[in-house]
C-alpha positions as CSV (number, residue, x, y, z in Angstrom):
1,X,-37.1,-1.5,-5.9
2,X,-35.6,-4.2,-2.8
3,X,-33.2,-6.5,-4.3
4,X,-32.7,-10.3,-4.0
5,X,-29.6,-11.8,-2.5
6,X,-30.6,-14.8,-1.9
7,X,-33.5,-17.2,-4.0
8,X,-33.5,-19.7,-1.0
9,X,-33.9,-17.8,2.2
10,X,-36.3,-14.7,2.0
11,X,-35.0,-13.0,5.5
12,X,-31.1,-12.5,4.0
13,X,-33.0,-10.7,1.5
14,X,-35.2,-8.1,3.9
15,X,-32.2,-8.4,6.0
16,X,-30.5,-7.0,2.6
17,X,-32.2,-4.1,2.3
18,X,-32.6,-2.9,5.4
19,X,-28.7,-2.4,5.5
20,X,-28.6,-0.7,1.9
21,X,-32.1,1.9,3.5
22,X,-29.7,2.9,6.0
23,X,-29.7,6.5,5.8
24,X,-27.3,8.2,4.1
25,X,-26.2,11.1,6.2
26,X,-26.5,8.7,9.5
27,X,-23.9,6.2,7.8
28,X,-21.7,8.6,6.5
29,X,-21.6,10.4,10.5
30,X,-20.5,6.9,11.6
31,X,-17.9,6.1,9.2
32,X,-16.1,9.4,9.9
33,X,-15.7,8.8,13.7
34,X,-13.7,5.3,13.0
35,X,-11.1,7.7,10.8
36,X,-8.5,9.1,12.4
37,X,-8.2,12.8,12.3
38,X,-5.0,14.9,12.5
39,X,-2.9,14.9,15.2
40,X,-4.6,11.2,16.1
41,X,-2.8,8.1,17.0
42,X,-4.9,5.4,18.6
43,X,-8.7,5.3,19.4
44,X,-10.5,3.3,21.7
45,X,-13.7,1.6,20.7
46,X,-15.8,0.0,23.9
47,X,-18.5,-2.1,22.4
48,X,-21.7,-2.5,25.0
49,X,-24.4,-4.8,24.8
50,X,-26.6,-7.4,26.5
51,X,-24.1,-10.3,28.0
52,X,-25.6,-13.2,26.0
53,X,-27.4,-11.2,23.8
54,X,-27.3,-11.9,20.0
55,X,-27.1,-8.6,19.1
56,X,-23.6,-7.9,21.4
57,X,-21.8,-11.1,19.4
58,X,-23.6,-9.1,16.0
59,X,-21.4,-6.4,17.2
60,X,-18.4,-7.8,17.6
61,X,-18.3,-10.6,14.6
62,X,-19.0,-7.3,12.1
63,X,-16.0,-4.7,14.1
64,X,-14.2,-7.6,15.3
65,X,-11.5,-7.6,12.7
66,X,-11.4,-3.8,12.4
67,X,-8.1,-3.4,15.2
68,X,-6.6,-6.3,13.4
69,X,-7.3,-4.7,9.5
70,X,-6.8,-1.1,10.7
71,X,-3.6,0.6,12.6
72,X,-4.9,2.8,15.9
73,X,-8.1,1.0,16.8
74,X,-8.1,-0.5,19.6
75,X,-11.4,-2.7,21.5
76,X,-12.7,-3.2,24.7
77,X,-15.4,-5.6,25.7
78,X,-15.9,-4.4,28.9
79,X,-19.0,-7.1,29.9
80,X,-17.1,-10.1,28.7
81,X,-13.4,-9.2,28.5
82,X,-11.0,-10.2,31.9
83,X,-8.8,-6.6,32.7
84,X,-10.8,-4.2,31.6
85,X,-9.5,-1.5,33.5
86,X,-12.7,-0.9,36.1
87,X,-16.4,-2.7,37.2
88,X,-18.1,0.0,34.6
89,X,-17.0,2.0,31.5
90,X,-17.6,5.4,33.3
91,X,-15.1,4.5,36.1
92,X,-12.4,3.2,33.3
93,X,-13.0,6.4,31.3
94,X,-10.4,8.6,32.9
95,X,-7.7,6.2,32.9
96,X,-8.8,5.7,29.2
97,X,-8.7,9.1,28.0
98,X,-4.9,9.7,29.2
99,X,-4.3,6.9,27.1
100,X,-6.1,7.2,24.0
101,X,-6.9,10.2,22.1
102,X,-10.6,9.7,21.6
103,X,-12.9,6.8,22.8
104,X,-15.8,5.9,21.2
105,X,-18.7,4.3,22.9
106,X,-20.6,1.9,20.6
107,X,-23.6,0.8,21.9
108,X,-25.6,-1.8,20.1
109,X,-29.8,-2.9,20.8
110,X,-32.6,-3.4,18.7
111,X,-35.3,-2.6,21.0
112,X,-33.1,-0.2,23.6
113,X,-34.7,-0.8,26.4
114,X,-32.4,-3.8,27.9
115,X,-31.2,-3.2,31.4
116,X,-27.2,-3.2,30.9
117,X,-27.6,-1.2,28.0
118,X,-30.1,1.2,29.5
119,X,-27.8,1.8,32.4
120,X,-24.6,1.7,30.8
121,X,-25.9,4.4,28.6
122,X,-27.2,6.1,32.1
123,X,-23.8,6.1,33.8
124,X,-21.9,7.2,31.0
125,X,-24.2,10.3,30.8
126,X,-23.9,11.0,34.4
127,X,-20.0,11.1,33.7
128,X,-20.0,13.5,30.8
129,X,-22.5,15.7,32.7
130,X,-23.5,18.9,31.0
131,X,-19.9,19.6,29.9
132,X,-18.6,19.4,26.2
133,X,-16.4,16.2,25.6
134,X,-15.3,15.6,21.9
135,X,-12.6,12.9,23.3
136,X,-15.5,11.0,24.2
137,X,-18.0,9.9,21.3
138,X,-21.2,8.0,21.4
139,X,-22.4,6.0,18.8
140,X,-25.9,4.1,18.9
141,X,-26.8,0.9,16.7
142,X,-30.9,0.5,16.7
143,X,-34.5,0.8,15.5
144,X,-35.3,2.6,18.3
145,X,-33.6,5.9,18.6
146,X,-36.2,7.5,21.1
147,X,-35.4,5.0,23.6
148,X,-33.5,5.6,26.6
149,X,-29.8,5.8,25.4
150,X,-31.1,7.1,22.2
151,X,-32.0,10.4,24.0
152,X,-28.8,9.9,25.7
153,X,-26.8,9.7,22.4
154,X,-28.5,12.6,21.3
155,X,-27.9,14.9,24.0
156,X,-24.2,14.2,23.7
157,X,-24.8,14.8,20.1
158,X,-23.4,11.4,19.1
159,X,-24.6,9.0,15.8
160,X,-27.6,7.2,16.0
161,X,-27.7,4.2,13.3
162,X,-31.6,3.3,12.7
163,X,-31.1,0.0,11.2
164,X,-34.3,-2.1,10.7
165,X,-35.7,-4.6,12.6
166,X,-38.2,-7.0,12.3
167,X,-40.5,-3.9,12.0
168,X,-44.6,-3.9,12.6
169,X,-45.1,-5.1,8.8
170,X,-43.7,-8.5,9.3
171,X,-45.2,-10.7,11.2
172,X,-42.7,-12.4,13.8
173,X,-44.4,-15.8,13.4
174,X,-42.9,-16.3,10.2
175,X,-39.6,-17.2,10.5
176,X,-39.2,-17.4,6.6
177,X,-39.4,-13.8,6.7
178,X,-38.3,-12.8,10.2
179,X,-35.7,-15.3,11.1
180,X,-35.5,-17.5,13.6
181,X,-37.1,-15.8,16.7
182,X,-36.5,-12.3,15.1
183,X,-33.1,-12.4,13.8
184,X,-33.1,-9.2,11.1
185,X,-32.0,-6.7,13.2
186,X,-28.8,-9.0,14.4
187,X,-27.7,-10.4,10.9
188,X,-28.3,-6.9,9.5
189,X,-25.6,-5.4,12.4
190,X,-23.0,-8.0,12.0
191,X,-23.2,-7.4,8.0
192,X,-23.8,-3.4,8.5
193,X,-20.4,-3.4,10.7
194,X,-18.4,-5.4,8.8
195,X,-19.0,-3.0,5.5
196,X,-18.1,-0.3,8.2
197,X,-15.0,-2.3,8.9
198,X,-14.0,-2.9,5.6
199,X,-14.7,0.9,4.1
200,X,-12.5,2.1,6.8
201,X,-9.4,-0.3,5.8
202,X,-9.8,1.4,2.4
203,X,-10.0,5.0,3.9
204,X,-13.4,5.0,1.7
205,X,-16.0,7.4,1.6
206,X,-19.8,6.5,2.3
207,X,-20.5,5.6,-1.2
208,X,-18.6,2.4,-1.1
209,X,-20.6,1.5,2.2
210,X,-23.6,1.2,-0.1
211,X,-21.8,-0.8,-2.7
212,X,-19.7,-2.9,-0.4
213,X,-22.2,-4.0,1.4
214,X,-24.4,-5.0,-1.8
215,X,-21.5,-6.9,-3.3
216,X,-21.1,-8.9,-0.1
217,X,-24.9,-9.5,0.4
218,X,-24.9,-10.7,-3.2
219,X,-21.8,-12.8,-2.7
220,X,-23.4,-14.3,0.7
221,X,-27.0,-14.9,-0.4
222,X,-25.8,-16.9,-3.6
223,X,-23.3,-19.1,-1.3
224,X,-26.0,-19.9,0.7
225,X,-28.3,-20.6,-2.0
226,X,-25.7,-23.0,-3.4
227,X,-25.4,-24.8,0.2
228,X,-29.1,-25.2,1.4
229,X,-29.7,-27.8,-0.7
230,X,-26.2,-29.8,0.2
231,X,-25.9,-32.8,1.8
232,X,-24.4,-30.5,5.1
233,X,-27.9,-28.7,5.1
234,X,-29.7,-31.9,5.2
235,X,-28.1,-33.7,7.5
236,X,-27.4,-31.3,9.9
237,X,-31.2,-30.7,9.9
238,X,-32.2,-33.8,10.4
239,X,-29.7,-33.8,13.6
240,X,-31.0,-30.8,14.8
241,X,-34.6,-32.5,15.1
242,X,-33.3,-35.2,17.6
243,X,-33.9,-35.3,21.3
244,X,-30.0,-34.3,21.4
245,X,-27.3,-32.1,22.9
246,X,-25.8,-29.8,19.9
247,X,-22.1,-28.6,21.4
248,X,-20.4,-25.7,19.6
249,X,-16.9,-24.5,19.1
250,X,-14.7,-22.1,17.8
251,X,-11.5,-22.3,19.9
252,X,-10.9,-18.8,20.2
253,X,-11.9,-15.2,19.4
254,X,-14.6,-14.0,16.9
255,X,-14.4,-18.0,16.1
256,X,-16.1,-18.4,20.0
257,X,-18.0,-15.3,19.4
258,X,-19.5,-17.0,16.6
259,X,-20.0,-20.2,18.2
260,X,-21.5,-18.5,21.4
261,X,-24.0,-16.3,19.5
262,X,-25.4,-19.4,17.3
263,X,-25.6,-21.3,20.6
264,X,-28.5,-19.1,21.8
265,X,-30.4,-19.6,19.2
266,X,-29.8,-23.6,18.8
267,X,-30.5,-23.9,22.1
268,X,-33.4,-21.8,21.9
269,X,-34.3,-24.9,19.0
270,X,-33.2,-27.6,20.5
271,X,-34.9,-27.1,24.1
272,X,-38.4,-27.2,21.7
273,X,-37.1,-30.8,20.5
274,X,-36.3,-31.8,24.2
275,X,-32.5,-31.5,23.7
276,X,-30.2,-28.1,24.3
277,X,-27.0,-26.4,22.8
278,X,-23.8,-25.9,25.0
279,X,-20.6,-24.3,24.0
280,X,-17.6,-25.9,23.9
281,X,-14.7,-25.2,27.2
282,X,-17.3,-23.8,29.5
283,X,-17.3,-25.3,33.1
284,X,-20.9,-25.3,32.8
285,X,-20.4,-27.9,29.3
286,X,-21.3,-31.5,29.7
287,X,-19.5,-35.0,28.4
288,X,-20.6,-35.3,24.9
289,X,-22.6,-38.8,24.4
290,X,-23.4,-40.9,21.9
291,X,-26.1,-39.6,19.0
292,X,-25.0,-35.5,20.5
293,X,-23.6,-33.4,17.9
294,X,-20.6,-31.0,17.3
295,X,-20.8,-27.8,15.0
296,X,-17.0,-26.3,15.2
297,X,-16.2,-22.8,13.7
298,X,-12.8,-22.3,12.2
299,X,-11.3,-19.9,9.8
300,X,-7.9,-21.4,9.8
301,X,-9.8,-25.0,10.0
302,X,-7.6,-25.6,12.8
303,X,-4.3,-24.9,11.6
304,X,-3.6,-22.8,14.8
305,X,-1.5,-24.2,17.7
306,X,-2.1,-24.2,21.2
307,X,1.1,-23.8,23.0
308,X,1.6,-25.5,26.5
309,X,4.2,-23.8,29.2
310,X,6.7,-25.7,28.6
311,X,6.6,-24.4,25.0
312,X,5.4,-27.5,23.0
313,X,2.9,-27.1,20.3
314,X,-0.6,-29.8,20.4
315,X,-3.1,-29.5,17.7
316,X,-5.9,-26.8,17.9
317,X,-8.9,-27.5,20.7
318,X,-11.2,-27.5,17.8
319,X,-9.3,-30.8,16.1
320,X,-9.6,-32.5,19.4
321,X,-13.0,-31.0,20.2
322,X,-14.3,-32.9,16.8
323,X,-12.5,-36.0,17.3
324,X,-13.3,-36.5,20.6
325,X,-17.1,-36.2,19.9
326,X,-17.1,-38.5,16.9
327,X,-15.1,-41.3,19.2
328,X,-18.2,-40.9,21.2
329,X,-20.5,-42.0,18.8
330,X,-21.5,-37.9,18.3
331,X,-21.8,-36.4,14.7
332,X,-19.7,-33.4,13.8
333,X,-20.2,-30.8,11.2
334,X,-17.5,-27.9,10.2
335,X,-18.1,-24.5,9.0
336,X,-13.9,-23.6,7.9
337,X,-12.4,-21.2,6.0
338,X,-9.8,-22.5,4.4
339,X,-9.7,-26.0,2.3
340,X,-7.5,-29.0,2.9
341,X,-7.2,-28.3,6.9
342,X,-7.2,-30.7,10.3
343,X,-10.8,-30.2,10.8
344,X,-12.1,-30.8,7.9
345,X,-9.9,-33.7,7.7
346,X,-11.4,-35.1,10.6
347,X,-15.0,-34.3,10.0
348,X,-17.3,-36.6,6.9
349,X,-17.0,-35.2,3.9
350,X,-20.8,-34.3,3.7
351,X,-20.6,-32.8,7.1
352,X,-18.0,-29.6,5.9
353,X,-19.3,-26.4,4.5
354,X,-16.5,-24.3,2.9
355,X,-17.1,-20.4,3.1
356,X,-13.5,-19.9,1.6
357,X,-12.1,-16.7,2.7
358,X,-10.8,-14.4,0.0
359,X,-9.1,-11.6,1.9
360,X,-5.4,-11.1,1.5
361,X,-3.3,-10.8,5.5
362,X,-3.8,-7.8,6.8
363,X,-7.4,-7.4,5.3
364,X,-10.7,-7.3,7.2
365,X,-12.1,-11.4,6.7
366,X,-15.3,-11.9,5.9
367,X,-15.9,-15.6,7.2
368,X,-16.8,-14.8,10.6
369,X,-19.7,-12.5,9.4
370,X,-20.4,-15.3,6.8
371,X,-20.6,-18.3,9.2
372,X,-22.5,-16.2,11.5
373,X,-25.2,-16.0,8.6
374,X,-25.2,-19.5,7.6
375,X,-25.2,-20.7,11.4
376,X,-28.6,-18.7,11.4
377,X,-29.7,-20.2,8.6
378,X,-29.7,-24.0,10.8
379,X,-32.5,-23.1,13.2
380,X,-34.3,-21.4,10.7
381,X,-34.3,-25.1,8.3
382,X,-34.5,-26.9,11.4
383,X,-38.0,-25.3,12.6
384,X,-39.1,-26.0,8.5
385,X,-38.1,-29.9,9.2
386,X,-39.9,-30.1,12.3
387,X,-43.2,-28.8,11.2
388,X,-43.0,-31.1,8.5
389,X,-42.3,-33.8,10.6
390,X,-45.6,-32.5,12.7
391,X,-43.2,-31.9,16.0
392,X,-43.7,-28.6,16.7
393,X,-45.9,-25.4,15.2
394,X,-43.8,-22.4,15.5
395,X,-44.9,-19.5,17.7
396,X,-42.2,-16.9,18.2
397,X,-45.0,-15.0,20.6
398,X,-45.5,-18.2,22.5
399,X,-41.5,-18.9,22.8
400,X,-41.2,-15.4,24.4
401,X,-44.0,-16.0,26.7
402,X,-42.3,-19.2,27.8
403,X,-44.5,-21.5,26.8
404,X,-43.7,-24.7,25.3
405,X,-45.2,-25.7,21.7
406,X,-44.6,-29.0,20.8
């Protein structure tokens, strides 16, 4: 029998679901290569995925606090991360596996069959040849596991995770059951990979996968019941609507991870409205403008410092970010972690959604994961407000064929 997380929003619940069908013996496989084994020090985990691609910042939002929670894992982010040892992963490898004493290869991709993925997958193959390598593993997130690097992961007997997607019995049309544009297969990784994270701070076993996962998916879905009817929801809805530029921030780390991901998918809105959605310190960013607004991303709700050369300590981007917009004559909303902080100081009251973070220092957080949920959740209201409003009638096929449908 499926369970309900979430009375409000059906999609968290299919979402749900497809992360507790996961198969057993295919979960339990990829928990075990994130332990270290005996005679291990430090592993290397290289996450690869489409640049821009939602499911790439699923990936790294779920894992991302792993080598911060867990002593010996290391990341790389080869497509987006400056001094990454070489151009490709299969020309960084053998500088790689002198330094580390296994690598594992996580490749993530609904479908399989983008390009970067298809020929990273390629070019590590070609490197590990017909030869035997158990210093290098390949693990595969995906509801396709005959694709291209599905066969690849195979022949190098790695782990294939078949997580659900959007599936042929839902239609992609409705985005009350499919998400914005699709989005079960990406919330379902960035909530699959954080239970991974978390089991393997507590040196679980697979069982508590299952019943980590459900306890956070029940957590989740009821915050989110309890916020879609706020005042935040609402206004930030009827924001979203406007022929306006949305601008979002999260000053640094899985904070601009999670502000970069939800910025495909607000743009992807807001283009429909006659507006778009930019991220916040890109050279490519405009001035903010009057009516714009600002959606900032903040565990520490700005708490952290930015230190200059000379040593002296200015209030975090994300503070100025907000007040900056709102001196403008722009509208700022706050997704924080933590209560009584700058930013939500400087944002309305309305206009702050707390996801208060419950893990102790040293733990695996949960609010980047969370706020990456909720910021799905905006489109998703947004597209119900502007159908009401008899602006638009939703096509997700149309979208993909580039068509406009307002």
């Amino acid at each position: 029998m499926k369970k309900v997380f979430s009375k409000e929003i059906e999609y968290i619940n299919i979402m749900g679901n497809n992360v507790l069908d996961l198969k057993y013996s295919e979960t339990e496989d990829f928990l075990n290569e994130f332990k270290l084994k005996p005679g291990e020090t430090a592993i290397d985990t290289i996450i690869v995925g489409e640049p821009g691609g939602r499911t790439l910042g699923a990936m790294n939002t779920g894992i991302g606090e792993m080598s911060t929670s867990k002593k010996g894992i290391d990341f790389d982010n080869p497509l987006i991360q400056p001094g990454f040892p070489a151009k490709t992963i299969s020309d960084a490898l053998p500088d790689l596996e002198k330094k580390y004493d296994r690598i594992l290869i996580l490749i993530g991709s609904q479908s399989g069959n983008k390009a970067t993925v298809c020929n990273e997958a390629q070019q590590i193959d070609n490197y590990l040849g017909n030869n035997s390598n158990e210093k290098i593993r390949m693990l595969f997130v995906t509801s396709n596991p005959d694709s291209i690097p599905g066969k690849i992961v195979k022949r190098h007997n790695g782990v294939i995770l078949n997580l659900k997607g959007k599936g042929d019995n839902i239609d992609p049309n409705n985005y009350k059951k499919a998400g914005f544009l699709g989005d079960l297969f990406e919330t379902g990784a960035a909530v699959g990979l954080q239970t991974v994270t978390e089991v393997v701070h507590k040196n679980g076993e697979v069982g508590d996968f299952y019943t980590t996962a459900e306890e956070h998916l029940k957590k989740i879905g009821s915050t989110i019941d309890e916020k879609i009817n706020s005042k935040f929801f609402e206004k930030i809805t009827d924001d979203m609507v406007t022929r306006s530029y949305a601008f979002l921030g999260g000053y640094a780390g899985l904070a601009r991870t999670v502000s970069e991901t939800a910025c495909v998918r607000d743009n992807q809105f807001k283009m429909l409205v006659g507006g778009k959605a930019f991220v916040m310190g890109e050279s490519s960013t405009p001035s903010t403008m009057p009516g714009d607004i600002g959606i900032w991303t903040s565990l520490s709700g700005g708490k952290g410092k930015v230190y200059t050369e000379s040593g002296e300590g200015n209030p975090s981007y994300v503070v100025d970010w907000c007040k900056i917009l709102q001196s403008r004559g722009g509208r700022s909303y706050s997704i924080v972690g933590t209560p009584n902080t700058p930013l939500e100081a400087c944002t309305p009251k309305d206009n702050v959604l707390l996801l208060k973070e419950e893990a102790k220092p040293g733990e695996p957080a949960r609010f980047y994961t969370d706020a990456f949920l909720v910021h799905g959740v905006i489109p998703n209201k947004a597209i119900e407000k502007a159908e009401k409003l008899g602006i638009i009638k939703y096509s997700a096929d149309k979208m993909r064929e580039g068509h406009h449908i307002g």
